[in-house]
TIMIZA-183269 format. One record per atom (N, C-alpha, C): x, y, z. Coordinates in pm, whole numbers, padded with zeros to 5 digits, always signed. Example, Ala and Ser with C-alpha at 12.3 -4.5 7.8 and 13.67 -1.06 7.14 Angstrom:
+01319-00569+00780/+01230-00450+00780/+01320-00330+00780/+01285-00225+00708/+01367-00106+00714/+01290+00003+00787/
END
This chain:
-03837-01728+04179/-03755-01773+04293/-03718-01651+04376/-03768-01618+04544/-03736-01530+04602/-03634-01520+04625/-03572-01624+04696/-03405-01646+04726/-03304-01743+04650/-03195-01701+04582/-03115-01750+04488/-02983-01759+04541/-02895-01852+04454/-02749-01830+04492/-02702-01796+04350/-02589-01684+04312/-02525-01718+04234/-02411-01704+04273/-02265-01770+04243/-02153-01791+04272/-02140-01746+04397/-02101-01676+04463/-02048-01691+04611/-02164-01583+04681/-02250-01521+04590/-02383-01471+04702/-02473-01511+04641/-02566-01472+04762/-02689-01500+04788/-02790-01394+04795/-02883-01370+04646/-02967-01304+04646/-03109-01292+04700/-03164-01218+04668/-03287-01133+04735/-03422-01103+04600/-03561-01187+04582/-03612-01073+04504/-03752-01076+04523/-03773-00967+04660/-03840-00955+04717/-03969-00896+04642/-04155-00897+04590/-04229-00850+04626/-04321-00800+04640/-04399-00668+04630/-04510-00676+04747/-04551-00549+04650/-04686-00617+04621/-04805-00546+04532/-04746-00534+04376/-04696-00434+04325/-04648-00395+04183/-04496-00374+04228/-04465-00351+04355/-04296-00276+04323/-04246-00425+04362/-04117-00414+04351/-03986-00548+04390/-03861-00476+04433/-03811-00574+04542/-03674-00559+04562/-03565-00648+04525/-03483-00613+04464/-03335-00755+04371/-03258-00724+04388/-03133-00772+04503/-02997-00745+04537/-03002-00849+04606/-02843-00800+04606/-02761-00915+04675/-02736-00914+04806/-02679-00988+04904/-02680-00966+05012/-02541-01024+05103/-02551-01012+05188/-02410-01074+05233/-02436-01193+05373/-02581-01266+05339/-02598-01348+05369/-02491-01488+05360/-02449-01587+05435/-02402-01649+05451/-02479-01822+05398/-02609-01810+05439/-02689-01887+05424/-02809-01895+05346/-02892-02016+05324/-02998-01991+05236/-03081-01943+05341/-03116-01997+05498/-03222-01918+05596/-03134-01789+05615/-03045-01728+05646/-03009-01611+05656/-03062-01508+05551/-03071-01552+05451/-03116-01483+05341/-03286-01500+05351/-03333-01539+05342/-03468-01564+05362/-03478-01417+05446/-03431-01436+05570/-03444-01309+05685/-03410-01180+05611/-03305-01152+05546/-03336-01042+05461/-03424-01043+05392/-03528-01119+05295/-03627-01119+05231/-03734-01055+05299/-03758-01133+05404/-03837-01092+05522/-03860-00936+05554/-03714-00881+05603/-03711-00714+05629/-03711-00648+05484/-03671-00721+05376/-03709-00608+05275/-03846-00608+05230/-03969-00726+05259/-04091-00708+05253/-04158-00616+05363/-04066-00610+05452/-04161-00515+05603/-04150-00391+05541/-04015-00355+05515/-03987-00217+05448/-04076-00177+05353/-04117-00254+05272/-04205-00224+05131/-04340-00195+05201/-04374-00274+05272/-04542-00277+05359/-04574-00145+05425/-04450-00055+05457/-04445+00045+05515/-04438+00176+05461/-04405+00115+05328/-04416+00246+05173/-04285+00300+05138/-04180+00171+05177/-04054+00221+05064/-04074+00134+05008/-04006+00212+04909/-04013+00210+04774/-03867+00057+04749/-03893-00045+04671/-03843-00192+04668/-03683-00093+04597/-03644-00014+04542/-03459+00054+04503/-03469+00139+04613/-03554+00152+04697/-03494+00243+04830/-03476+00144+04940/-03534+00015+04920/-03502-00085+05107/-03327-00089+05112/-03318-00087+05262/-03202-00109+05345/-03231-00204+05404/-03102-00280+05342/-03076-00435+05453/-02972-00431+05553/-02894-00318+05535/-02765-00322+05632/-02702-00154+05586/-02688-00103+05696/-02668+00031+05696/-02501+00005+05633/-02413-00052+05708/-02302-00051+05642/-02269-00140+05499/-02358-00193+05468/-02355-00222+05297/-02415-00116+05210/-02481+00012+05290/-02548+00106+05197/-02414+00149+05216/-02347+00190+05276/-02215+00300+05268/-02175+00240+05202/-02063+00074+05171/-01989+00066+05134/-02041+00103+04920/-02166+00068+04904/-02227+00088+04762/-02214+00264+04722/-02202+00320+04832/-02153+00488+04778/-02031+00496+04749/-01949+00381+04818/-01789+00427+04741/-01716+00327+04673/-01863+00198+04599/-01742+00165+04512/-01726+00280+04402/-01667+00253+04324/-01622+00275+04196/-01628+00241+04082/-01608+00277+03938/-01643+00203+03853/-01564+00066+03850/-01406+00091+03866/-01333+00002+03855/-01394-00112+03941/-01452-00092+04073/-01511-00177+04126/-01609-00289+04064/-01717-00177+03977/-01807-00232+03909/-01761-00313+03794/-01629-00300+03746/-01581-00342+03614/-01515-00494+03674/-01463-00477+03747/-01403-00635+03833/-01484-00710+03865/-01576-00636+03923/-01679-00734+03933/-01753-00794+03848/-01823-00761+03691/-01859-00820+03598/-01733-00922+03536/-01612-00843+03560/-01531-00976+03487/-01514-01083+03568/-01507-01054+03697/-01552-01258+03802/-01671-01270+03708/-01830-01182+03745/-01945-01267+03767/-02045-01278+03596/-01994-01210+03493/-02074-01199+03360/-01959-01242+03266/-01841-01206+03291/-01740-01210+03155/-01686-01329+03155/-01628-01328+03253/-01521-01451+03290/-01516-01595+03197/-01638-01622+03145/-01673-01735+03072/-01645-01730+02924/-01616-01594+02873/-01647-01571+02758/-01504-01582+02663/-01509-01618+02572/-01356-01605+02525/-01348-01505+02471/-01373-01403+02471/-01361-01244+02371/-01336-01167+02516/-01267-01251+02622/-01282-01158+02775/-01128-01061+02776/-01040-01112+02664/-00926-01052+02668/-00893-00995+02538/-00949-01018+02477/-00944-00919+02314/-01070-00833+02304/-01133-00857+02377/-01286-00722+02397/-01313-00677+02514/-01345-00747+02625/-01410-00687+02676/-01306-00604+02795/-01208-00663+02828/-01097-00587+02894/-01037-00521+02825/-00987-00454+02699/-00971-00335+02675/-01040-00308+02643/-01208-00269+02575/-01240-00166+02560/-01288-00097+02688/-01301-00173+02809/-01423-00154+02886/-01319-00035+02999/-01163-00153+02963/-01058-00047+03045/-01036+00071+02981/-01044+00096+02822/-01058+00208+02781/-01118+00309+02840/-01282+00256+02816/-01377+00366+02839/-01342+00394+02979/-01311+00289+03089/-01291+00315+03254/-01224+00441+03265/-01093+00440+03172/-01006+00505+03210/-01007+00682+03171/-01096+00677+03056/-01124+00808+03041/-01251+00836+03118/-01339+00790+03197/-01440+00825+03277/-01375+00857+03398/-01295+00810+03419/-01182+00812+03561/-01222+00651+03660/-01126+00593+03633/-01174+00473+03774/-01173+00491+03874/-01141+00542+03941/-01183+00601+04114/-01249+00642+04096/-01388+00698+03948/-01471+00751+03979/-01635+00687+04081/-01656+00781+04147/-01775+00661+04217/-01919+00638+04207/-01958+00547+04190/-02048+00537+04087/-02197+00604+04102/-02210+00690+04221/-02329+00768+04278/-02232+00936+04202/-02120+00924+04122/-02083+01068+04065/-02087+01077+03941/-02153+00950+03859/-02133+00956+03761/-02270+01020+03686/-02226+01115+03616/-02372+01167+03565/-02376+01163+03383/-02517+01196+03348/-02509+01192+03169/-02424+01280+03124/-02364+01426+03171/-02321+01496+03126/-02174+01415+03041/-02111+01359+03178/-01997+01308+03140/-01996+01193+03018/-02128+01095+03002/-02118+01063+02872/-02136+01145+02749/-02225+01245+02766/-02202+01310+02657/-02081+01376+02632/-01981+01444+02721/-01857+01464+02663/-01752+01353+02602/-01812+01195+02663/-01732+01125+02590/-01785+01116+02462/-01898+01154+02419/-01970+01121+02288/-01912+01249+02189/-01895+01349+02292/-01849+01444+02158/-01711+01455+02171/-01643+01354+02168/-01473+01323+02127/-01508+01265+01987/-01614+01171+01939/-01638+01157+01815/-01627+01238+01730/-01685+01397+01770/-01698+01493+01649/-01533+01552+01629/-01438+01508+01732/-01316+01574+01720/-01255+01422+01614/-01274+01333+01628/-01212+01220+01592/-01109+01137+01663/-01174+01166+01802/-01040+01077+01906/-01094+00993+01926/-01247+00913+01901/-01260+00813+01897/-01346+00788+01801/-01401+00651+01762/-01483+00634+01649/-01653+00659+01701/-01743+00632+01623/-01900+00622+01648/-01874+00484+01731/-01823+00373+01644/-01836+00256+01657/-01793+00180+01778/-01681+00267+01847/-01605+00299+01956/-01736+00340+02047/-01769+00422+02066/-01838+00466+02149/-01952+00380+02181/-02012+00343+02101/-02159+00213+02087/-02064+00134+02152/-01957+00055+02188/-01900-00031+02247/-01888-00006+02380/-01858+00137+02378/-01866+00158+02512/-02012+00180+02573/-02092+00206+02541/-02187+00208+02591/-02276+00124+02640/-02250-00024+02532/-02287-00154+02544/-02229-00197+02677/-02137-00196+02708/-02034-00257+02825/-02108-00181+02982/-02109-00044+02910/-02126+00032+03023/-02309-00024+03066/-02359-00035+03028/-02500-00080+03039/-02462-00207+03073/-02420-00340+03010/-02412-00416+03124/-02345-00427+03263/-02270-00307+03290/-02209-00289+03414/-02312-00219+03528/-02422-00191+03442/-02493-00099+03531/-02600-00220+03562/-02631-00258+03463/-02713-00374+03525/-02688-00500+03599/-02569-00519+03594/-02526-00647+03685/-02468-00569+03863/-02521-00439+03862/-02475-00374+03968/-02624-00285+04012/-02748-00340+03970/-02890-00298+03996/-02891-00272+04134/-02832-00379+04250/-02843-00362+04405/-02755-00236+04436/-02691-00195+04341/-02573-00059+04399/-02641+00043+04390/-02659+00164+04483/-02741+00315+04488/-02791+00358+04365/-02669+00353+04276/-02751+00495+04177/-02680+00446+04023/-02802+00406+03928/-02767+00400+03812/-02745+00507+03700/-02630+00506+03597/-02619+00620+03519/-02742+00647+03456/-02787+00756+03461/-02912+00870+03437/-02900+00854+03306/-03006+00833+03216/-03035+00873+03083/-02937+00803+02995/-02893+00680+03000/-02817+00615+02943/-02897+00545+02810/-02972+00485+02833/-03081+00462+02716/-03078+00525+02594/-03087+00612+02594/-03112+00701+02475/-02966+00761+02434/-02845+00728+02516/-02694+00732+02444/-02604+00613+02459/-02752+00553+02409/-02650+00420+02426/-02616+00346+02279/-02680+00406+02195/-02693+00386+02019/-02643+00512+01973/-02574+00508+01869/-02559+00608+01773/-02489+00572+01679/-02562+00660+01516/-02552+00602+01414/-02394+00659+01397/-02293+00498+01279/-02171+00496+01269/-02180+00608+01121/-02218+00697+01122/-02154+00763+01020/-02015+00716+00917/-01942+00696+01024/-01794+00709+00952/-01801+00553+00905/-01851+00478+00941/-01848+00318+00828/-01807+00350+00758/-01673+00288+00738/-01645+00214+00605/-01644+00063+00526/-01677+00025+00398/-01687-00060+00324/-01632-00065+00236/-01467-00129+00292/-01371-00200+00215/-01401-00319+00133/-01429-00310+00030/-01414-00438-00111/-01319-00434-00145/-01303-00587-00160/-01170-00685-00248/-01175-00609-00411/-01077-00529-00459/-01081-00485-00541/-01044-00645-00668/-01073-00610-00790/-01087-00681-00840/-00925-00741-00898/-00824-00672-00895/-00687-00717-00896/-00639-00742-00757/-00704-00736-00661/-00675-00825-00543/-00707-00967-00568/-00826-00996-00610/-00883-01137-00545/-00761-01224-00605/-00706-01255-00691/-00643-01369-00753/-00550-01373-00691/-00405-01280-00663/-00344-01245-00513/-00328-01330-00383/-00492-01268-00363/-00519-01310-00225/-00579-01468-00234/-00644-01507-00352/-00661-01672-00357/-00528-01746-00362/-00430-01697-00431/-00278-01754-00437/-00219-01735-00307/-00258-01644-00211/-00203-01635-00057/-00280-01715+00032/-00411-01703+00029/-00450-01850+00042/-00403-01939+00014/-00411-02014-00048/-00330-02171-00123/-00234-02158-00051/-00146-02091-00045/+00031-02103+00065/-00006-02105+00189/-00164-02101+00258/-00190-02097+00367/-00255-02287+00394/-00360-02261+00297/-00380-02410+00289/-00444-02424+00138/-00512-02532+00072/-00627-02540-00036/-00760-02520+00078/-00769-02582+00182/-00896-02601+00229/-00944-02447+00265/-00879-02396+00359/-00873-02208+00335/-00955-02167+00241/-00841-02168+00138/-00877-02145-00031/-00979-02112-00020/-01058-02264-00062/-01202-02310-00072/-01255-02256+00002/-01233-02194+00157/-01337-02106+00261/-01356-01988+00168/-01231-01954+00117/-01233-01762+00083/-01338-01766+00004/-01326-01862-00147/-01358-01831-00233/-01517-01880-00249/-01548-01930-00094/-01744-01958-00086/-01766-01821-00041/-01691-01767+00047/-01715-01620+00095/-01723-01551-00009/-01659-01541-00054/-01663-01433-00200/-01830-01466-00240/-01857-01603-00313/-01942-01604-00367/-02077-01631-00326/-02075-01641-00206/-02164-01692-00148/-02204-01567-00007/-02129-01503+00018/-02138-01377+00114/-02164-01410+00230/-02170-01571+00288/-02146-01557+00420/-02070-01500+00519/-02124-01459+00693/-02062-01472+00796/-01945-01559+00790/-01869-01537+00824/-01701-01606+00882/-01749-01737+00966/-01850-01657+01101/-01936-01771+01187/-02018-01874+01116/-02113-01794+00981/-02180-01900+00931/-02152-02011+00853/-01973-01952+00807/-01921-02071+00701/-01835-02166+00845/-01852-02090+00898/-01816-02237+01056/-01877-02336+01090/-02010-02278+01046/-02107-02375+01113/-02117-02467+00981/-02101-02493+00816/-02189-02540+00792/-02186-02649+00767/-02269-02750+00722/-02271-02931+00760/-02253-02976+00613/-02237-03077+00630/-02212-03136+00484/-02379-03184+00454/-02466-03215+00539/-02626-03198+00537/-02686-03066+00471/-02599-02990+00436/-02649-02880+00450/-02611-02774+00248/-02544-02901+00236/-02516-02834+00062/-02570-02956+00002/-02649-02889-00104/-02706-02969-00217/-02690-02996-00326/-02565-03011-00381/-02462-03011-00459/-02576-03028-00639/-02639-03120-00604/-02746-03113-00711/-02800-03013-00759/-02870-02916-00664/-02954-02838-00674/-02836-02723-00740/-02727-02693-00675/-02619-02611-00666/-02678-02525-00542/-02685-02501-00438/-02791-02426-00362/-02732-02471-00211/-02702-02428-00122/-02679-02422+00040/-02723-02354+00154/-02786-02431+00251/-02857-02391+00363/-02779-02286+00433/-02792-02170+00428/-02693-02126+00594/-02751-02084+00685/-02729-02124+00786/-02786-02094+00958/-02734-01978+01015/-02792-01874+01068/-02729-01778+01159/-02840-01738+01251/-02782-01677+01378/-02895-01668+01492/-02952-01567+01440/-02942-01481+01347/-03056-01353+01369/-03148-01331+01249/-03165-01428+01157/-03301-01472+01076/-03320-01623+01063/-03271-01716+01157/-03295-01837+01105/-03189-01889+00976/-03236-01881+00885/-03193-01970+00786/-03186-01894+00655/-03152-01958+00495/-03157-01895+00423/-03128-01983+00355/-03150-01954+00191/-03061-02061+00136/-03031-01945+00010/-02909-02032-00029/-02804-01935-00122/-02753-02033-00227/-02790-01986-00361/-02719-02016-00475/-02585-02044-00480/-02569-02163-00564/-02406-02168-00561/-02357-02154-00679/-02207-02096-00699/-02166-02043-00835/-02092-02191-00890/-02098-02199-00999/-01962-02333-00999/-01817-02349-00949/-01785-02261-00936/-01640-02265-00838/-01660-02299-00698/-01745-02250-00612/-01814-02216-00490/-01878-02395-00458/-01955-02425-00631/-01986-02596-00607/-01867-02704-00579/-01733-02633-00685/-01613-02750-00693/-01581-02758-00533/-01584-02620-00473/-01479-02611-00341/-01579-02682-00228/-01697-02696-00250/-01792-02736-00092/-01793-02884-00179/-01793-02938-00302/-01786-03121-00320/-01661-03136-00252/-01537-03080-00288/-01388-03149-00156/-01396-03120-00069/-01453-02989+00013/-01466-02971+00147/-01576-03126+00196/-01683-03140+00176/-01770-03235+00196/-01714-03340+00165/-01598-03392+00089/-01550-03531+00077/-01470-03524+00179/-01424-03423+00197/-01308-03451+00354/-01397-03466+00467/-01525-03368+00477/-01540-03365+00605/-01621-03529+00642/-01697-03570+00480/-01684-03685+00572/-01615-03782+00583/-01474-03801+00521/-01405-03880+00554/-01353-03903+00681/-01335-03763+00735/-01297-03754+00888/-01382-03775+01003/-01470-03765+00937/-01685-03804+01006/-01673-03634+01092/-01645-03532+01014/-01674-03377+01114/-01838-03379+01078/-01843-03329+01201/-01989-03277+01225/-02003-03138+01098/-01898-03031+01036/-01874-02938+00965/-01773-02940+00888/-01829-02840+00739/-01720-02913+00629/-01584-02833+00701/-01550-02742+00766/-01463-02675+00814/-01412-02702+00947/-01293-02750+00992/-01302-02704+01105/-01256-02611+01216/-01280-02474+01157/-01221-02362+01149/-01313-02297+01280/-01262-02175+01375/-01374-02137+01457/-01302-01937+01391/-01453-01882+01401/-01419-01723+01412/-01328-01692+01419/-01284-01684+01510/-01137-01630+01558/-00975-01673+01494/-01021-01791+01443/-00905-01876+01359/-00933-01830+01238/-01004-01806+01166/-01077-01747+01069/-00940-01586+01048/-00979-01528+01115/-00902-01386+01163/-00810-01410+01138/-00725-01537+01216/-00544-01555+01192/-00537-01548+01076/-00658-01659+01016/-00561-01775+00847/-00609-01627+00736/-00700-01589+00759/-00728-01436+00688/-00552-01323+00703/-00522-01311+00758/-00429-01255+00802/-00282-01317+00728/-00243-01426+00766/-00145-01507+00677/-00187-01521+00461/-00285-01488+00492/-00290-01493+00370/-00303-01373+00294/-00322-01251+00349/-00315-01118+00309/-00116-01103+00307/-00068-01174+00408/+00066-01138+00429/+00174-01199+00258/+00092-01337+00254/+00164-01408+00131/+00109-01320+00043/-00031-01292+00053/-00054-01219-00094/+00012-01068-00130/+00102-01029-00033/+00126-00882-00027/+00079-00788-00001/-00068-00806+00059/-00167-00682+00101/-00159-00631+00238/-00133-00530+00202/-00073-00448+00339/-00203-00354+00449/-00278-00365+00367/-00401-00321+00385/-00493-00328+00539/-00466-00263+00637/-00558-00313+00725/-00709-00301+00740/-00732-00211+00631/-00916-00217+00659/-00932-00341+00583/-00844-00382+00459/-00879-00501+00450/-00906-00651+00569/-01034-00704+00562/-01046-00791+00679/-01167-00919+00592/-01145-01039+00715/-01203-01130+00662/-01399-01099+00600/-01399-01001+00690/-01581-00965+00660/-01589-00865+00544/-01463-00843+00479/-01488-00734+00355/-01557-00830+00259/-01526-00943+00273/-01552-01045+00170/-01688-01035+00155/-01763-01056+00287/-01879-01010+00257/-01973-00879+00215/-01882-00821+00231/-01925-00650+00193/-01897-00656-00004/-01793-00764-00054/-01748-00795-00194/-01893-00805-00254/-01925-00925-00189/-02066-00970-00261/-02163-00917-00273/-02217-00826-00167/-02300-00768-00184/-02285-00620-00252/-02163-00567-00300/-02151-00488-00396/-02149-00532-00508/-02097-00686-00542/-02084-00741-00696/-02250-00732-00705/-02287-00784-00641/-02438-00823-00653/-02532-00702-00726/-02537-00581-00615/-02599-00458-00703/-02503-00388-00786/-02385-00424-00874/-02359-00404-00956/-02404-00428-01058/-02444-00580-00997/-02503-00656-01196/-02615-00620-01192/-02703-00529-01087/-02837-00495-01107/-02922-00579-01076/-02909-00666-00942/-02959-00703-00854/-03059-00627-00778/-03198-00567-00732/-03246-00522-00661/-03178-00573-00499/-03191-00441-00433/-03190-00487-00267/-03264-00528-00219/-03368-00583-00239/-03462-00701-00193/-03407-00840-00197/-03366-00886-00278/-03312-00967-00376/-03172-00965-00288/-03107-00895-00299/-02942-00878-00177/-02951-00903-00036/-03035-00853-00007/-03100-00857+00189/-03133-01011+00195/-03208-01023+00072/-03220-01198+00134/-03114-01279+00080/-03006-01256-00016/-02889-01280-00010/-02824-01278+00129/-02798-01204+00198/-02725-01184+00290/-02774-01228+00414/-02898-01237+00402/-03016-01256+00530/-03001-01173+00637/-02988-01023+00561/-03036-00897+00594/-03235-00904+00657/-03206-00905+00801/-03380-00857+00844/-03444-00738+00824/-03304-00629+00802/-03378-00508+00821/-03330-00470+00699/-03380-00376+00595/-03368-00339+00416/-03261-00214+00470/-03263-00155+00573/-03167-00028+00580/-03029-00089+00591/-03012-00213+00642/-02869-00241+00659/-02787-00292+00507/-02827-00352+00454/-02876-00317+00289/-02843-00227+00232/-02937-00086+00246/-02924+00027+00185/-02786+00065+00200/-02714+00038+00252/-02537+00132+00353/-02457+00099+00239/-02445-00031+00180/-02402-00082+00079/-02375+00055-00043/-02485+00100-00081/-02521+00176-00170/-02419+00288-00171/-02346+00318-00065/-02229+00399-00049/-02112+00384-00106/-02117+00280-00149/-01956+00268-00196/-02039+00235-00385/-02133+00235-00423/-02142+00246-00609/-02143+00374-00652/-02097+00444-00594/-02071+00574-00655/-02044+00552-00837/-01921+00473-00846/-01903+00447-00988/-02040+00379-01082/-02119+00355-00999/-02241+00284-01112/-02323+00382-01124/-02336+00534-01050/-02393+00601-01078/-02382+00695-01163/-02294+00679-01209/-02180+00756-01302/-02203+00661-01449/-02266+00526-01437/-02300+00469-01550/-02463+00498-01606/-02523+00528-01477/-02672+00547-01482/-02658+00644-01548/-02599+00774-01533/-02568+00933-01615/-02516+00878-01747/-02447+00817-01756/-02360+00794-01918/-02509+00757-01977/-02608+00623-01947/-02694+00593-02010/-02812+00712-02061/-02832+00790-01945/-02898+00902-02011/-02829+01001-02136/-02752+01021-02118/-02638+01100-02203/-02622+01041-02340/-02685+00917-02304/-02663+00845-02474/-02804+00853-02515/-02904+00918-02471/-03043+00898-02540/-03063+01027-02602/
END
């Protein structure tokens, strides 16, 4: 489609042989716009280059002095706005990073140097790895929903990943869990029954949201779980893990839910939270996804291969897997005792 509308403009994506032109315009109309299409194909025919055409001399000026802040308002009307993580993510971190880049900064001044000095605040510890990958994520979609503006940050690609060193992997120590199942229960039983499939079962928070009462096989002992980034999986069930998904599944269909839960992510977070509070755990790295970090340490404890864990977890890649391996320090310390006894 050459000429488009999205929300209150009207784009451009002009073109001619191998190069293209894609911006926006301040066309009024769908034939008004067309006519810019028009002059940004003459321009190209003539050997500029489709990120060098001019459609309006005073829209090239005004693109030299927005700003980032500019660029940041503008993704939250035209990319964020829809999203519900638009006020617990993406407006502070994005105002974070704004604010130490400088917001009046303008966006034809922004160069790699200056990300790399934000990258080496990591090695001081004023911000995290994990911190920074956030910012970088944000900052890349700001650059791309702003493609028609002069000049994109230089060499962003290649600092736009970097490995979290400092991860940590908080497990439910083993005089926690009973605790925190009893702080559960004062929260709800149905809860409960979420924690204690997490525990044993090592799902996503999201994936025990989704799952159907179609979807446990109470026979088999065995449950489907769905997540977007391998498809599917299916996972053994422990007998506790069976008692809690037969009452979850008698409720959900008594109520006819489409899911035995009807819990979303983010609610997940609260009732996690109230129930660390009854149980007395003061703990903030403790969080609802340690649960899953539980299992997959119980798991290569009992001498589980990580083959065997990854598809537990419906791990795609074996390195994300391997990270795990950081916190058995103590089982390696059993591997030595076993030699020591021969």
């Amino acid at each position: 489609m050459s000429v488009y509308r999205r929300g209150s403009h009207w784009y451009i994506s002009a073109c001619w042989k191998w190069d293209r032109c894609r911006r926006s315009t301040d066309a009024n109309s769908k034939a008004e716009a067309k006519r810019y299409e028009a002059m940004a194909i003459l321009q190209m025919q003539s050997g500029v280059r489709g990120r060098d055409v001019e459609l309006d001399g005073q829209a090239a000026q005004r693109r030299q002095q927005w700003t980032l802040k500019d660029c940041f308002e503008r993704c939250l009307r035209e990319s964020w706005a829809h999203l519900k993580s638009v006020e617990s993510y993406h407006r502070p971190v994005a105002g974070s990073m704004i604010r130490q880049l400088g917001e009046n900064r303008q966006l034809k001044d922004i160069e790699a140097d200056d990300l790399l000095k934000l990258r080496s605040r990591t090695v001081t510890g004023a911000i995290k790895p994990a911190t920074f990958n956030r910012y970088m994520q944000l900052l890349s979609t700001m650059m791309n929903w702003s493609v028609e503006w002069e000049k994109p940050i230089p060499k962003l690609k290649p600092l736009r990943y970097r490995l979290e060193e400092n991860e940590r992997f908080r497990i439910l120590a083993d005089s926690e869990e009973q605790p925190l199942l009893d702080g559960c229960l004062e929260v709800s039983e149905e809860y409960r029954d979420f924690v204690i499939c997490a525990l044993d079962m090592g799902w996503r928070s999201s994936e025990g949201c989704r799952l159907r009462p179609q979807d446990v096989r109470l026979a088999d002992q065995e449950a489907t779980i769905w997540d977007g980034k391998s498809g599917s999986r299916g996972v053994p069930l422990t007998e506790r893990a069976t008692q809690a998904l037969k009452r979850q599944r008698q409720k959900a269909m008594q109520r006819g839910s489409k899911t035995l839960w009807t819990y979303s992510k983010d609610r997940c977070v609260d009732l996690f939270a109230d129930a660390k509070k009854a149980a007395g755990i003061t703990d903030k790295d403790l969080t609802a996804h340690c649960l899953r970090h539980t299992t997959a340490t119980r798991l290569l404890e009992a001498g589980q291969d990580i083959h065997t864990v990854a598809q537990w977890l419906g791990h795609s890649n074996l390195e994300t897997t391997r990270k795990y391996a950081k916190v058995l320090g103590h089982t390696l310390n059993k591997a030595r005792d076993s030699l020591e006894s021969r």
